[in-house]
LORO-799304 format. One line per 4 residues: number of its first residue (from 0); their letters; for each residue x, y, z of N, C-alpha, C. Coordinates in Angstrom, 3 decimals, always signed. Layout:
BEGIN
NUM> A> X/Y/Z/X/Y/Z/X/Y/Z  ... .
// end
This chain:
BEGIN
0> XXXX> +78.279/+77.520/+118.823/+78.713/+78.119/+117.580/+80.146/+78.614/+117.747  +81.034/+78.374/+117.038/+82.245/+78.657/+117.050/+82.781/+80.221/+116.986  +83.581/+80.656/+116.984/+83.827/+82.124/+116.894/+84.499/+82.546/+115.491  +85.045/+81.340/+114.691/+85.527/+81.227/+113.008/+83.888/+81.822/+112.774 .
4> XXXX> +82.595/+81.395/+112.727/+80.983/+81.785/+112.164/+81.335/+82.974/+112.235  +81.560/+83.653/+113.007/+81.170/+85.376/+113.127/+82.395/+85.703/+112.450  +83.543/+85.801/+112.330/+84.747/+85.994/+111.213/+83.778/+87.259/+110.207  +83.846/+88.372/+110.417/+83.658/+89.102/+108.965/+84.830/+89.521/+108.224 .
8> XXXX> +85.005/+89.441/+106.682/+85.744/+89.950/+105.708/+85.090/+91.172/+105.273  +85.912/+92.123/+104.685/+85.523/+93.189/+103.925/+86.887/+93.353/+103.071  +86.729/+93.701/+101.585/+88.062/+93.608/+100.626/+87.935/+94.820/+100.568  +89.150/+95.486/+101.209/+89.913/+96.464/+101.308/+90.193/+96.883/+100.121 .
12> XXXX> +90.805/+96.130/+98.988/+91.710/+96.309/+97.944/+91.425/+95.066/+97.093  +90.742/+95.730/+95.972/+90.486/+94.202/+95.039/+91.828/+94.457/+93.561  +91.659/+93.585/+93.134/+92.762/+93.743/+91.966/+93.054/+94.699/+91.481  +92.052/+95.287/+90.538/+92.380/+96.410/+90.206/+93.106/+97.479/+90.750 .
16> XXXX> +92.727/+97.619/+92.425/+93.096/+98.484/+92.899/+94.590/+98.316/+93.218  +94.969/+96.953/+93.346/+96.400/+96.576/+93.844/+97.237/+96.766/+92.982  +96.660/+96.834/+91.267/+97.649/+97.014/+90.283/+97.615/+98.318/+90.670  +97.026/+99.071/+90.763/+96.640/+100.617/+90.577/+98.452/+101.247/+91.418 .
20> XXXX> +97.918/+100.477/+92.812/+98.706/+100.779/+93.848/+100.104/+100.729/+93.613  +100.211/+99.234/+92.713/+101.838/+99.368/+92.479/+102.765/+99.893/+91.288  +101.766/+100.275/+90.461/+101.970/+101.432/+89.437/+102.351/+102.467/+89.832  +101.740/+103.015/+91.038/+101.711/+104.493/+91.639/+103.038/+103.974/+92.376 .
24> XXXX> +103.784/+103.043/+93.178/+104.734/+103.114/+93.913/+105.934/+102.918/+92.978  +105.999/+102.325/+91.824/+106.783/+102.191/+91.260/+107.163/+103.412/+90.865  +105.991/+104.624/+89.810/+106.731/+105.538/+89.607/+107.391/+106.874/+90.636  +106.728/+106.550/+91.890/+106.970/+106.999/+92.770/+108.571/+106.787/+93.241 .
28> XXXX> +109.028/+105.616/+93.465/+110.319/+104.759/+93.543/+110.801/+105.808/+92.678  +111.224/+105.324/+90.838/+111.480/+106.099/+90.148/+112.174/+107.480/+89.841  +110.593/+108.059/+90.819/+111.121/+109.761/+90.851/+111.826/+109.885/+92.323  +111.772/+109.335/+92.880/+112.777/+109.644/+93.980/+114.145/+108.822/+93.888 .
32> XXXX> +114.538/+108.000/+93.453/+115.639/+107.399/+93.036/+116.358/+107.152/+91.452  +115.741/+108.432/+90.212/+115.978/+107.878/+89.399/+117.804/+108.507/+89.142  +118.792/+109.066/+90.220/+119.713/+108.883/+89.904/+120.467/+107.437/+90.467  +119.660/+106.840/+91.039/+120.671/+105.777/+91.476/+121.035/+104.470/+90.333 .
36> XXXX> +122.310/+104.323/+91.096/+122.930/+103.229/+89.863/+122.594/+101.956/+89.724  +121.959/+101.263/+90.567/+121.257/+100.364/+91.192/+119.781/+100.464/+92.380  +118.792/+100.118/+91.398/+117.753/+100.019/+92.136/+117.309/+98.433/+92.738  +117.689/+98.360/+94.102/+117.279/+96.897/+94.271/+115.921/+96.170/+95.265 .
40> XXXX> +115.269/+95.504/+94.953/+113.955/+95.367/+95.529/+114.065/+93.969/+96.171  +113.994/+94.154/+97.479/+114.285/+93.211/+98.692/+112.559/+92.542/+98.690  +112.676/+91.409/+98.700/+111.111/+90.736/+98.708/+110.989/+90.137/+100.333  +110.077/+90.500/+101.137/+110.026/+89.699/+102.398/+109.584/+88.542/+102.036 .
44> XXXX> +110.136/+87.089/+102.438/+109.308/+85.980/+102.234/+107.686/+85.940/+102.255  +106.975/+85.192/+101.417/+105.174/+85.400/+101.761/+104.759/+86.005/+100.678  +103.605/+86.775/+100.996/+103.205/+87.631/+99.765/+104.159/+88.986/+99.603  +104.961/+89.298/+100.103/+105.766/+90.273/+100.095/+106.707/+89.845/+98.401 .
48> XXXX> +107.083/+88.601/+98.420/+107.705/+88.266/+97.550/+106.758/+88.223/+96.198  +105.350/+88.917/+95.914/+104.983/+88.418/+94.665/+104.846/+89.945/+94.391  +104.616/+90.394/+95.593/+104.421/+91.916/+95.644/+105.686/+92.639/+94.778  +107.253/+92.188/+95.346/+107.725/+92.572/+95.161/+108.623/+92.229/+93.542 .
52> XXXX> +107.547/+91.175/+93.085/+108.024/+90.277/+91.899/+107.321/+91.901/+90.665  +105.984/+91.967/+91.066/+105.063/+93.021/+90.164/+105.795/+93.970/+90.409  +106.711/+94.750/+91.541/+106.847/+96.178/+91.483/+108.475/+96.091/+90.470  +108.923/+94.948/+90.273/+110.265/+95.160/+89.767/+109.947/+94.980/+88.020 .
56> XXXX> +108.736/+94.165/+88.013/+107.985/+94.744/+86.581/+107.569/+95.514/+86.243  +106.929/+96.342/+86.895/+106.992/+97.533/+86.936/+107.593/+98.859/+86.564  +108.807/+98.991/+87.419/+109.740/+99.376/+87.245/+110.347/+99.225/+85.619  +110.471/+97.979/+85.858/+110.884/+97.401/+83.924/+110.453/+98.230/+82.614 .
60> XXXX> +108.994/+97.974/+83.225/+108.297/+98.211/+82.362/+108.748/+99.858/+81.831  +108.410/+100.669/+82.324/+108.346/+102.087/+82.767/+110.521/+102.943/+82.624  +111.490/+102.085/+82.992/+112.399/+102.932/+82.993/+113.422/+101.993/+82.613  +114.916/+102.225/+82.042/+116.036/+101.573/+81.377/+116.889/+101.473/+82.742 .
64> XXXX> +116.509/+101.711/+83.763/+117.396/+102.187/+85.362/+117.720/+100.680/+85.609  +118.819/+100.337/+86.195/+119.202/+98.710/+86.505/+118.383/+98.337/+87.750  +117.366/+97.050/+87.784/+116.527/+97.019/+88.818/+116.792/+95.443/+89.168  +116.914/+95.169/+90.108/+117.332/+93.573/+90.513/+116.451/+93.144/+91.996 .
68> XXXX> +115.949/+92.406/+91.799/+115.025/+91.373/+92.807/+116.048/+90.477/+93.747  +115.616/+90.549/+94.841/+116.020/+89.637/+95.899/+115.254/+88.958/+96.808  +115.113/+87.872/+97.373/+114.241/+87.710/+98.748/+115.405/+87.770/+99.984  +114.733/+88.568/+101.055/+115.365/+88.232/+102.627/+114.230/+87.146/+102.884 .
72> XXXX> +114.755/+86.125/+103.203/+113.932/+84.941/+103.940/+114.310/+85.053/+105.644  +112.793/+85.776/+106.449/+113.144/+85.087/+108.180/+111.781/+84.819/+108.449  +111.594/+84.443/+109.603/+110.319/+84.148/+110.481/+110.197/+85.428/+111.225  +108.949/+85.566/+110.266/+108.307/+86.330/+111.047/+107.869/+86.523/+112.259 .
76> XXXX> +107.555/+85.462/+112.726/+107.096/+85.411/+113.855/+108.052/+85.366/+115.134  +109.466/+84.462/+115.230/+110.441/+84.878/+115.603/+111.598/+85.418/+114.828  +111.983/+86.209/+114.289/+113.329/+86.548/+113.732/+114.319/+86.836/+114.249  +114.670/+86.547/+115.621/+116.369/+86.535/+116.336/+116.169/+85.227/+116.609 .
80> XXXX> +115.063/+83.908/+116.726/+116.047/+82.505/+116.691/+116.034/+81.657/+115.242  +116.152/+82.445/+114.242/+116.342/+81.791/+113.308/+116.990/+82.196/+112.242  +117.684/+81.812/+111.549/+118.928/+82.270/+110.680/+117.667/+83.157/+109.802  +118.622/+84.573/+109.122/+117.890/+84.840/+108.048/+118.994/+84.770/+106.722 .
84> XXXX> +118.123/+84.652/+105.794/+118.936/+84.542/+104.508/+118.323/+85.455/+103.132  +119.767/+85.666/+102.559/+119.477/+86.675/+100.871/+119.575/+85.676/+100.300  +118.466/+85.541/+99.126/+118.977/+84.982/+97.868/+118.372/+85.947/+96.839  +119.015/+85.335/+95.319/+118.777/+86.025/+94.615/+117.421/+85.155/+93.449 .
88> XXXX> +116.482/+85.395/+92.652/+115.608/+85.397/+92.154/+115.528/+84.093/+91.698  +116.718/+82.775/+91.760/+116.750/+81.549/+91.884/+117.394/+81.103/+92.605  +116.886/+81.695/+93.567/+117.752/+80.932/+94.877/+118.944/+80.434/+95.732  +119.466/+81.384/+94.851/+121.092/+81.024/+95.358/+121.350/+82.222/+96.081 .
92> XXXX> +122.508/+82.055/+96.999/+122.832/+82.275/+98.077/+123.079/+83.871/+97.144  +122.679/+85.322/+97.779/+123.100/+86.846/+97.336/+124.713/+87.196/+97.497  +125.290/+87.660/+96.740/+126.288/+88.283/+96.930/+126.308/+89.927/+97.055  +126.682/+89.981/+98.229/+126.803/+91.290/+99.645/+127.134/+92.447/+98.658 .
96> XXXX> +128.208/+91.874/+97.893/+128.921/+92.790/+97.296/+128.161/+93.967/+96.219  +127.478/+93.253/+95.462/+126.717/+93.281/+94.516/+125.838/+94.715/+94.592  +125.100/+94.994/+95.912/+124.680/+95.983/+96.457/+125.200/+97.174/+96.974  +126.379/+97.218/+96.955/+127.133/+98.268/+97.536/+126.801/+99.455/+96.324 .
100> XXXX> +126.637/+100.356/+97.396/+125.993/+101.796/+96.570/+124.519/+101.517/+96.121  +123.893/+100.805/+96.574/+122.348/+100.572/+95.577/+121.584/+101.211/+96.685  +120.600/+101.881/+96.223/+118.946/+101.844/+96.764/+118.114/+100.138/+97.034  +118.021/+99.794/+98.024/+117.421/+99.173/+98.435/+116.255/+99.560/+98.561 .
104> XXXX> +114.854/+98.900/+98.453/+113.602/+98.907/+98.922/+113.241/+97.703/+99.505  +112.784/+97.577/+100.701/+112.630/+95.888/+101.268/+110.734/+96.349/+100.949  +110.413/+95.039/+100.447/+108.859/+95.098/+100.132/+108.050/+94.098/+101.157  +106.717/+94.444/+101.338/+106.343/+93.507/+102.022/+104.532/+93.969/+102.043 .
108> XXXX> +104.240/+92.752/+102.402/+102.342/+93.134/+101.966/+101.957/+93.972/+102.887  +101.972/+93.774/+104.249/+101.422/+94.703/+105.408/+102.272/+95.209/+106.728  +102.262/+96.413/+106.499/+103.009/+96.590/+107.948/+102.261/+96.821/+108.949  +102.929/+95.922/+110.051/+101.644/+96.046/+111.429/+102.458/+96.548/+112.182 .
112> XXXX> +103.606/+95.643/+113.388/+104.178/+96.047/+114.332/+105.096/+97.426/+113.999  +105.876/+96.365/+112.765/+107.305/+97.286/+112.706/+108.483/+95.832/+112.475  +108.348/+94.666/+113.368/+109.355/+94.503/+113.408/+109.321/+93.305/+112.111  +108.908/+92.884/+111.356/+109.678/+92.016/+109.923/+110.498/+93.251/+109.440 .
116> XXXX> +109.479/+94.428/+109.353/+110.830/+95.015/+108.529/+112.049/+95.743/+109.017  +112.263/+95.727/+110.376/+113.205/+96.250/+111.288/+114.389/+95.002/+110.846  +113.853/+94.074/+111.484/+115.078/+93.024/+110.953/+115.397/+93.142/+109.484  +114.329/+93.220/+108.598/+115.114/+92.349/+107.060/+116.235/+94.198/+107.058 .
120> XXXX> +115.580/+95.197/+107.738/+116.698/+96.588/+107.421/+118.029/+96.415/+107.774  +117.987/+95.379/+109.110/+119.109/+95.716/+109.759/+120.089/+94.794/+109.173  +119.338/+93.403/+108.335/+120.108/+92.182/+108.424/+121.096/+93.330/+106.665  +120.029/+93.948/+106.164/+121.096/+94.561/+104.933/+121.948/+95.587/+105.106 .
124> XXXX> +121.993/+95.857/+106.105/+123.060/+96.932/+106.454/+124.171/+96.819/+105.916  +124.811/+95.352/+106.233/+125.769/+95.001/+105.976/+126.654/+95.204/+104.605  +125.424/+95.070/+103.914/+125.545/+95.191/+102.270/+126.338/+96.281/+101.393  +126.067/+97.425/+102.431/+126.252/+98.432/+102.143/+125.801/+99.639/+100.981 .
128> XXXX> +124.444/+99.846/+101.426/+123.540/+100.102/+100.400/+124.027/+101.892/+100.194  +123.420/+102.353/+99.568/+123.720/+103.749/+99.379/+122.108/+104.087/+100.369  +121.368/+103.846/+100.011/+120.019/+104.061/+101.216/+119.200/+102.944/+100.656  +118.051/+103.136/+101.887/+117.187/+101.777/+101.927/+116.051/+102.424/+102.189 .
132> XXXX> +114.964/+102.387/+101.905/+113.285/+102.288/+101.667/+112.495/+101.595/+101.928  +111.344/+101.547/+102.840/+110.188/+100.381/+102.738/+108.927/+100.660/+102.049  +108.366/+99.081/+101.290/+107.899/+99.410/+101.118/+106.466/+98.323/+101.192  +104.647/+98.862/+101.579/+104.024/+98.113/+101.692/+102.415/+98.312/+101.124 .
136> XXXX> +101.915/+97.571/+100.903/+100.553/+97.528/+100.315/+99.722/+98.113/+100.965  +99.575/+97.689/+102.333/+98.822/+98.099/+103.760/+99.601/+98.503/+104.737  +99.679/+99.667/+105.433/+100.483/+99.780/+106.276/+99.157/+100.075/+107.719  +99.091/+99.617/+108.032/+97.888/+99.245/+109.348/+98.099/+100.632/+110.475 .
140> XXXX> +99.257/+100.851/+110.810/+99.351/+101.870/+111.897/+99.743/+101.907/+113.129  +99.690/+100.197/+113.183/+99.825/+99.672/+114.867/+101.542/+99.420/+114.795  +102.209/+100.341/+114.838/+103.835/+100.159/+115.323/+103.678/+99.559/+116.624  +104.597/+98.636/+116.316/+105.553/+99.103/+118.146/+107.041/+99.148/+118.075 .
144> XXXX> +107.271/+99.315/+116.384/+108.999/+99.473/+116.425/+109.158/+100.523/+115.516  +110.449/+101.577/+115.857/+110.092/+103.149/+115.321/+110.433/+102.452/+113.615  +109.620/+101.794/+112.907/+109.762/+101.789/+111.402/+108.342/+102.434/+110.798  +108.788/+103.343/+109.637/+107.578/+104.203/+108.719/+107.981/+103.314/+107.372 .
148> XXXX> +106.444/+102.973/+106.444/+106.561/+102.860/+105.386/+106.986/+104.084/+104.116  +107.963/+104.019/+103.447/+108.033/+105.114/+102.577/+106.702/+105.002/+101.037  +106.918/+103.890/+101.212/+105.910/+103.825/+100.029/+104.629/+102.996/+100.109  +103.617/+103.247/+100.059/+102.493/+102.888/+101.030/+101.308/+102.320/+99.660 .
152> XXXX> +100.679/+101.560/+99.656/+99.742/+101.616/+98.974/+98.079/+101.879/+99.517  +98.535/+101.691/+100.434/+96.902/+101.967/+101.091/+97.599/+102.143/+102.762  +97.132/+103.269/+103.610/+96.879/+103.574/+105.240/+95.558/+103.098/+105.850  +95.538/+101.996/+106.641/+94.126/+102.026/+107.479/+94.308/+101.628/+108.672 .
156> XXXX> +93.746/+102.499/+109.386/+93.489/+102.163/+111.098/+92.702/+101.340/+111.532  +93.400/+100.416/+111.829/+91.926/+99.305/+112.364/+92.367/+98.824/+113.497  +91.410/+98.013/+114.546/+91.677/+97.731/+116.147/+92.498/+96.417/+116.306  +92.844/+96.528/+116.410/+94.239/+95.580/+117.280/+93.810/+94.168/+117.231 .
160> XXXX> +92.254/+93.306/+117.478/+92.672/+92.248/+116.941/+92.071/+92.081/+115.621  +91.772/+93.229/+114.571/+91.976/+92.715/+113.320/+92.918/+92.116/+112.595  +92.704/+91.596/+111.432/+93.707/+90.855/+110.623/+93.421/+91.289/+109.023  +94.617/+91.617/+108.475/+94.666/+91.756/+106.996/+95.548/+90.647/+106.374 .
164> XXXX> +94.524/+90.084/+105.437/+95.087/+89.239/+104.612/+95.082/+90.048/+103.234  +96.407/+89.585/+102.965/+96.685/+89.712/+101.426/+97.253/+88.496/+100.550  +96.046/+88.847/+99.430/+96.051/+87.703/+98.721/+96.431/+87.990/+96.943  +97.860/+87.660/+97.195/+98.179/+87.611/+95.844/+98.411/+86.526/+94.906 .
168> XXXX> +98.514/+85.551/+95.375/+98.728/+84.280/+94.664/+98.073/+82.988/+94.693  +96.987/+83.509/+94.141/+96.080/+82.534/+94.304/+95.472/+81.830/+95.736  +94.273/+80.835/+95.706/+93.135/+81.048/+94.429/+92.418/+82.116/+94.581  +92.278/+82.177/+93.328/+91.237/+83.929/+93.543/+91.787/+84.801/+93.041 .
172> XXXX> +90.749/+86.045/+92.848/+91.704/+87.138/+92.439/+92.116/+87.909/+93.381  +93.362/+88.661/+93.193/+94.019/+89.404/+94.231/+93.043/+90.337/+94.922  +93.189/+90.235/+96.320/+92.735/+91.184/+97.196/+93.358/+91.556/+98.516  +93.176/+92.512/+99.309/+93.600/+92.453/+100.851/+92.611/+92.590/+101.526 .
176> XXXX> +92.458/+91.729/+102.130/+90.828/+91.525/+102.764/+91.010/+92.234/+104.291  +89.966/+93.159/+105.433/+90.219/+93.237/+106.625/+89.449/+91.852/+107.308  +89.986/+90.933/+108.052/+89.436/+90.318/+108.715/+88.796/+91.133/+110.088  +87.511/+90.808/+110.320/+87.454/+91.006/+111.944/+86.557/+90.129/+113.021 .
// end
């Protein structure tokens, strides 16, 4: 018998709850940044990017504040041997400039280690943001790089070789499942 058979799921976070979640971070965002002149929402490639598609609707929805979408595209899995890149919401190459003085928020579905969002922070430095924010659906607990989520939708401690999937884009309805 294979070891995929024993695989248990449990949904952490079913739809409802995920809208719930990014309602609450948005106005959260909001009240802590509603003097800034630019609010900009960094999408990590993956589900980070659909995540971060709903929180800038969000936002929309809710305030007249200037709010602009981006993706940082890297590999996750290695991100110092592979180029990373900004674009903007069709794909063309970001202009640096554009951001200067903005609130940044880099979004992303789960934080485990630390390090996707250590890089996509460092690669915007450059930009010259007025400050920068993270932000995530699941933030798991297991650092190993000094990064904190500021805006969290759900905290859970779970053992080291669990796995959280988050599922926002189909098929199915949205959930973040704990694998174990």
């Amino acid at each position: 018998m294979s070891s995929e058979a024993h695989t248990q799921e449990a949904v952490i976070l079913d739809a409802q709850r995920i809208e719930r979640c990014i309602q609450r971070i948005a106005r959260q965002i909001l009240e802590d940044h509603h003097t800034a002149p630019l609010i900009a929402i960094a999408a990590i490639n993956g589900q980070g990017t659909v995540m971060a598609k709903r929180l800038v609707d969000a936002l929309d929805a809710i305030s007249t504040q200037a709010v602009q979408g981006f993706t940082v595209a890297l590999d996750k899995d290695a991100p110092l041997d592979h180029p990373i890149s900004v674009t903007d919401r069709h794909g063309a190459a970001f202009e640096a400039g554009s951001l200067d003085g903005a609130t940044i928020i880099v979004v992303d579905d789960v934080l485990n280690s630390g390090r996707t969002l250590l890089h996509a922070v460092a690669h915007l430095l450059p930009y010259r943001p007025r400050t920068i924010a993270t932000c995530v659906l699941v933030d798991r607990i297991h650092r190993r790089f000094p990064v904190r989520a500021d805006y969290v939708g759900m905290s859970l401690s779970t053992n080291l070789k669990a796995h959280i999937d988050v599922r926002l884009s189909g098929p199915g309805p949205d959930a973040a499942v704990l694998m174990d």
